[in-house]
C-alpha positions in Angstrom: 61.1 125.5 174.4 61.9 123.8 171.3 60.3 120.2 170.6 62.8 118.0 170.1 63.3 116.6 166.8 65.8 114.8 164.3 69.2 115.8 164.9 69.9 116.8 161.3 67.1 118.8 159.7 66.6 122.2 157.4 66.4 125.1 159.4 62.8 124.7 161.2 62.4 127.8 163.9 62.3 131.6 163.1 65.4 132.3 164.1 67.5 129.2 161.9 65.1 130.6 159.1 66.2 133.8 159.0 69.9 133.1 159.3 70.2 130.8 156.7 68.1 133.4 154.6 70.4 136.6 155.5 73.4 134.3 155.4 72.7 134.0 151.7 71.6 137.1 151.1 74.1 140.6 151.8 71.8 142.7 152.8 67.7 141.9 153.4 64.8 144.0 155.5 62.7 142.4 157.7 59.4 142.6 155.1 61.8 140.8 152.7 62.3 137.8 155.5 58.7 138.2 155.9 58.3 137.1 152.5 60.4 134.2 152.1 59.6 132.6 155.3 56.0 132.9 155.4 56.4 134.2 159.0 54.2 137.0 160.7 56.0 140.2 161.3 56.3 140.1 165.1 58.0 136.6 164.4 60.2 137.8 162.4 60.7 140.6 164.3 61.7 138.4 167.8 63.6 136.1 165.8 65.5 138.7 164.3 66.1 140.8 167.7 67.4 137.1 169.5 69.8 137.1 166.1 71.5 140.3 167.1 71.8 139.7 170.9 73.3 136.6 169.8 76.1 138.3 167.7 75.2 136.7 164.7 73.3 139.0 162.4 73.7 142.9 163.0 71.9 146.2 161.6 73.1 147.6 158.6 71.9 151.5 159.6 74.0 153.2 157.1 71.4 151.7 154.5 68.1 152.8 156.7 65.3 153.5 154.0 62.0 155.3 154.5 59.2 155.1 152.7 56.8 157.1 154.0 55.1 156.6 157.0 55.8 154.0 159.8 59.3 153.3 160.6 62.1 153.2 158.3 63.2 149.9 156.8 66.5 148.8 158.4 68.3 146.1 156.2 70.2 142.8 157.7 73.4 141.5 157.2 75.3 138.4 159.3 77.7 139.7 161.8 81.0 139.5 160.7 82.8 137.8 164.3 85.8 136.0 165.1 83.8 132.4 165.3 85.1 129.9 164.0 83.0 126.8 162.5 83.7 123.3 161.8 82.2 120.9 158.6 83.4 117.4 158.4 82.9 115.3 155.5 83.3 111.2 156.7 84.9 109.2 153.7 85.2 105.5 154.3 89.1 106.7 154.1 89.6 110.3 154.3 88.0 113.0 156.1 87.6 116.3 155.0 87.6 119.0 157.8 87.0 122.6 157.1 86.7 125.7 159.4 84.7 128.5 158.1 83.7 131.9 159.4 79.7 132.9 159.9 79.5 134.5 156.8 80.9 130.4 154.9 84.0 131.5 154.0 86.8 129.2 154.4 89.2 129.7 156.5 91.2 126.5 156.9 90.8 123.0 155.6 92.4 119.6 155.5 92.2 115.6 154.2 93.1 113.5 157.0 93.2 109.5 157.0 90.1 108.1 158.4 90.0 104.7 157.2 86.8 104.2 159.3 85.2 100.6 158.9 88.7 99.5 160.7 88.5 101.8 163.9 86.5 101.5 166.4 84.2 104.5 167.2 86.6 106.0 169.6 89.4 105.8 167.4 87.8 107.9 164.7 86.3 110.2 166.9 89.8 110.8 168.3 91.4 110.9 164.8 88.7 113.6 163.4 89.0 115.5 167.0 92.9 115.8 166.0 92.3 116.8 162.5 89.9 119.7 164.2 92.6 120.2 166.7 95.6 120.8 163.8 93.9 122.6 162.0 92.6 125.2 164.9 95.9 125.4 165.7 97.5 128.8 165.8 93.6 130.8 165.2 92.6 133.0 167.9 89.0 132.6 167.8 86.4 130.3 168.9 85.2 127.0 167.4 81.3 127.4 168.2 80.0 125.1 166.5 80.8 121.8 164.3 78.6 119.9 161.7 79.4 116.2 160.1 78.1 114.4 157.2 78.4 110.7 156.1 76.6 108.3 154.0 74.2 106.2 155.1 71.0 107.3 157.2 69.9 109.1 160.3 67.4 107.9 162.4 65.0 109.8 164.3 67.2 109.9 167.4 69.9 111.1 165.1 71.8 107.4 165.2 73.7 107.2 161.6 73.6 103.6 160.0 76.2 103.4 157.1 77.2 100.0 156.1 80.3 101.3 153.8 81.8 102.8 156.9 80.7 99.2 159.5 77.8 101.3 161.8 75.0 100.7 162.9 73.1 103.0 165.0 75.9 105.4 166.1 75.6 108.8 167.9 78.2 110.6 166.3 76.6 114.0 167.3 76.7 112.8 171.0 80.0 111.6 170.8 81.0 115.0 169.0 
């Protein structure tokens, strides 16, 4: 199980370590994630393996190198799927809203009228949950997952404080 922790952190177990890593980097072994992370083999090895059940990173066999003895070097790549994913930008008047596929490429994007420090909570969850809406209009794929920044700061418990936007101590993330 996962200790809990801030809501919005760098990636911080194996597995977030090497996605971000082979999500920034077309193709990369195992040894290579080994590496960069400063993991052991056999983590890297079950992070990798819960990656690919996942559907997130796959094998790239085709490129299977060996060097000699012990078993061929297999190199990474994130899956190419039909997920969709959601990054919203709070302004203390717009919103920016963008969906992007695993691999960050954008696939739909938008500025919608948020002027926030005159709506309640609610209201601007509702108005950024319409934005999402519009724009996931007419895609056939998933949304799986959505991320949001703002100014101000995040607690421990992941409550945002932003005086330019009028909170204090809001969970957007739960109210997401």
């Amino acid at each position: 199980m996962i200790k809990p922790g801030p809501v919005f952190t760098r990636p911080r177990t194996p597995a977030a370590k090497c996605l971000h890593l082979i999500r920034h980097n077309p193709i990369i072994t195992r040894s290579e994630l080994v590496a960069a992370t400063g993991l052991s083999q056999p983590t890297i090895t079950r992070a990798t393996a819960a990656l690919i059940k996942a559907g997130l990173i796959r094998q790239r066999n085709e490129f299977t190198q060996s060097r000699g003895r012990g078993r061929p070097t297999v190199p990474l790549e994130a899956a190419d799927n039909d997920w969709v994913l959601a990054g919203i930008a709070v302004g203390t008047s717009v919103t920016f809203i963008g969906l992007y596929d695993v691999l960050g490429r954008t696939i739909k994007n938008g500025e919608f009228a948020t002027p926030v420090a005159k709506l309640s909570e609610d209201d601007f969850i509702e108005h950024i949950l319409a934005g999402v809406n519009r724009l996931m209009t007419g895609l056939e794929r998933p949304l799986v997952s959505v991320g949001i920044t703002t100014s101000g700061t995040v607690d421990s418990q992941g409550l945002v404080t932003a005086s330019n936007l009028g909170w204090e101590g809001v969970d957007i993330a739960a109210r997401l």
